[in-house]
N, C-alpha and C positions, 0 to 999 in steps of 0.2 A: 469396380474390378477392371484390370488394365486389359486392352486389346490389344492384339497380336497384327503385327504390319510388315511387310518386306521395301527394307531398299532395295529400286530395281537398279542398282549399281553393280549389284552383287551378281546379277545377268545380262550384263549391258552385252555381250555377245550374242548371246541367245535372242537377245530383242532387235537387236540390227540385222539376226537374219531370220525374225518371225515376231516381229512385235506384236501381234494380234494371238496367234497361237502361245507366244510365252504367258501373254496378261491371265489366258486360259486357263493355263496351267496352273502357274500363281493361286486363282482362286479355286482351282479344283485342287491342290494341296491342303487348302484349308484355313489361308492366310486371309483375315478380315478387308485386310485393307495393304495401299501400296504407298509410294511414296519415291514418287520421280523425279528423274535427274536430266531428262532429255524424252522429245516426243519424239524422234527421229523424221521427220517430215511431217507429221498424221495435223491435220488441222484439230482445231479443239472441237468443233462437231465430232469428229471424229474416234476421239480420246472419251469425249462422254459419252458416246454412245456404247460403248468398249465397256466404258467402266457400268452403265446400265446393263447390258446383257451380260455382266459374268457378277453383278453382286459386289465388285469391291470399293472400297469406300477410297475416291485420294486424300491420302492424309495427311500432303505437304509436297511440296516440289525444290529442290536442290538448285537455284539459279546461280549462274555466276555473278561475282561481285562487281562487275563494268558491264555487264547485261541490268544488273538491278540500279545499279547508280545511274546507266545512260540512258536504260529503255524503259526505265520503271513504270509507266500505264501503261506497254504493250505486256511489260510481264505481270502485270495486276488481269488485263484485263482478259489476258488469253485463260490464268489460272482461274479465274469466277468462273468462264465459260464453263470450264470442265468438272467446278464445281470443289474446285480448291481454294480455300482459305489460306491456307500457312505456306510462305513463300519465305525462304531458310535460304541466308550463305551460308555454304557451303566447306569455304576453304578460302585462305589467302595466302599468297606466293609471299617469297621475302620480300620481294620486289615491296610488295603492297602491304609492307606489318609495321606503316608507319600507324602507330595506335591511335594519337589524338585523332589524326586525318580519318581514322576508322572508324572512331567514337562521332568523330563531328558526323563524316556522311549516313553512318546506321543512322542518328537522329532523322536526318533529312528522310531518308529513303521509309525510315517509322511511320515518320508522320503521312508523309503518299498513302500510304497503305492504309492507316488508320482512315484518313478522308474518304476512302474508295470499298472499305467494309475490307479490307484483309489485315493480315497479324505476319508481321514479317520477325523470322527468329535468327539465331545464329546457332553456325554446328561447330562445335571444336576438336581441333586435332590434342597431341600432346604438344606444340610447340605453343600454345596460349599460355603453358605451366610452365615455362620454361624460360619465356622470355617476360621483362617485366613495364606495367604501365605506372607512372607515378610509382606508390609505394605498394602496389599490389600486385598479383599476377597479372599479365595482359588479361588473363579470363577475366578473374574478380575484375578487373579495371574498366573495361567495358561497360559491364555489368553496372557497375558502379557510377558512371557519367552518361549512361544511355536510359531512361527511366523505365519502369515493366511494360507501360501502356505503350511505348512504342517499339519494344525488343522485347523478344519474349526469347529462352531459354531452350536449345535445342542437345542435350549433354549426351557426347557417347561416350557411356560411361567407361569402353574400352583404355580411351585413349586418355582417358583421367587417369585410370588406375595405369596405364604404361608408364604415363609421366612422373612415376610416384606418389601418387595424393588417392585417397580416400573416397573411391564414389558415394558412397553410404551417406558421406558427411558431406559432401556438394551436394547430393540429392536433399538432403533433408536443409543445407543454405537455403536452396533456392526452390523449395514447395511454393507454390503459388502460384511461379513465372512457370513453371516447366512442363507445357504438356506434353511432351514426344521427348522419348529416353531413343538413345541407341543399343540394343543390346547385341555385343559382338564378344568373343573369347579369344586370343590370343596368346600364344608359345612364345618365349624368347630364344631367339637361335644366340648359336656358341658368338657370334660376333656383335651381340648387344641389338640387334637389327628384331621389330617381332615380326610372328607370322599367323595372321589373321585364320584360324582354324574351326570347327565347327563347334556347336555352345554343348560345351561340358567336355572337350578337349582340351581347356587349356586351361589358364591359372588365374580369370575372372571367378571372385567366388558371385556366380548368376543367380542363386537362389536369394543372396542376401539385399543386392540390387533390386532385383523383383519385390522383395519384403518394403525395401523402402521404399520402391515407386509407387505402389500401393497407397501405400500410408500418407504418402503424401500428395496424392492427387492427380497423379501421373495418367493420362488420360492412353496413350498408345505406347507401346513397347514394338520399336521396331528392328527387325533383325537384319543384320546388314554383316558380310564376309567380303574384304578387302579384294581378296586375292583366292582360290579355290585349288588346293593342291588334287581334290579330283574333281568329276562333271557340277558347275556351277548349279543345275536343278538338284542333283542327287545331296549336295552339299546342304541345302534352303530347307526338302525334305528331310534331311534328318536334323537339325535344326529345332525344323519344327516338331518333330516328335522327340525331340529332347524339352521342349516346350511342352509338349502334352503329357510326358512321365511326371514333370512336376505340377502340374495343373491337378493331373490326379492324385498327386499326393496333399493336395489342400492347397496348393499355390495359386495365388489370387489372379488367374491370367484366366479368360475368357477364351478354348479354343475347341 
């Protein structure tokens, strides 16, 4: 059964001005586990101890892609500390979407990780769908010259379905590689532009994602909102209990 996780992107406000009281909160909402993007100063003693007295589990860390290529054991080793495993790019500028150059170094930066006991993933925007590697999408392409045991599969499934493709059916590609889904819902404004909204505002169909992450072995389902057209807590809580209507209706999500 899949668990329920927050990206704390979604409150990076909230955290730069109460990181200890936000993580709080987080787990008194009722979210299993989290999924960081930045410690804001906190050493890693400090972070595990955080994550010990409130319960939640880290379930992967957002690094950047010239943090992970240049500093890779400072960010292997600070993440064990605190007792994270999954160490996820996050994003690449234009600057940096040269893909083989992509492909070669995710190898490199796999195998560090592999040597040292962690699982390094990648997260996709819609522009992986968009632009193309060899004769496949950048995504597939990757995927495809980087093997599972050194890259593992991080799909939000948001920005699949933005891009126009199919979550249901990349979910079900890549069962095996993929423990951690993004789940996010999103609006398209009148200018082709989206707007990241709360789950079951916008036109993700989210039950049917959930069905397949399930099915296929999807270990965390984690909820992450771009951007918060109201209070970034009030937005995560209802979220989450859009999460919990369907959990009670038989949906395979643990919350």
């Amino acid at each position: 059964m899949l668990k329920l996780g927050l990206q704390l992107y979604t409150l990076r406000e909230e955290l730069e001005q109460d990181f200890e009281g936000t993580l709080r909160k987080v787990a008194e909402l009722g979210y299993a586990g989290v999924e960081f993007f930045h410690y804001f100063g906190r050493s890693a003693e400090e972070v595990q101890a955080l994550l010990e007295e409130t319960g939640l589990v880290a379930i992967g860390a957002h690094r950047p892609y010239d943090a992970m290529l240049n500093d890779t054991a400072e960010e292997i080793r600070f993440n064990l500390a605190i007792g994270n495993r999954n160490l996820i790019i996050p994003y690449l500028s234009e600057e940096q979407r040269n893909w083989a150059e992509v492909a070669a170094n995710l190898r490199i930066i796999g195998e560090k990780c592999r040597e040292q006991g962690a699982v390094l993933s990648y997260h996709n925007h819609d522009f992986e769908f968009t632009e193309s590697y060899g004769e496949s999408t950048a995504f597939d392409g990757i995927f495809e010259e980087v093997p599972a045991d050194l890259l593992q599969v991080e799909m939000d499934t948001c920005w699949v379905h933005f891009a126009g493709f199919d979550p249901v059916a990349y979910i079900q590609k890549y069962a095996g590689r993929l423990p951690i889904i993004h789940l996010k819902d999103v609006k398209k404004r009148e200018d082709g532009s989206p707007e990241t909204v709360v789950l079951g505002e916008g036109e993700v169909n989210l039950p049917a994602i959930l069905e397949a992450a399930a099915e296929a072995g999807v270990e965390w389902a984690v909820v992450e909102q771009d951007f918060c057209s109201r209070s970034p807590l009030a937005s995560v809580e209802d979220s989450l209990n859009w999460v919990k209507a369907y959990a009670n209706q038989g949906g395979k999500v643990h919350v």
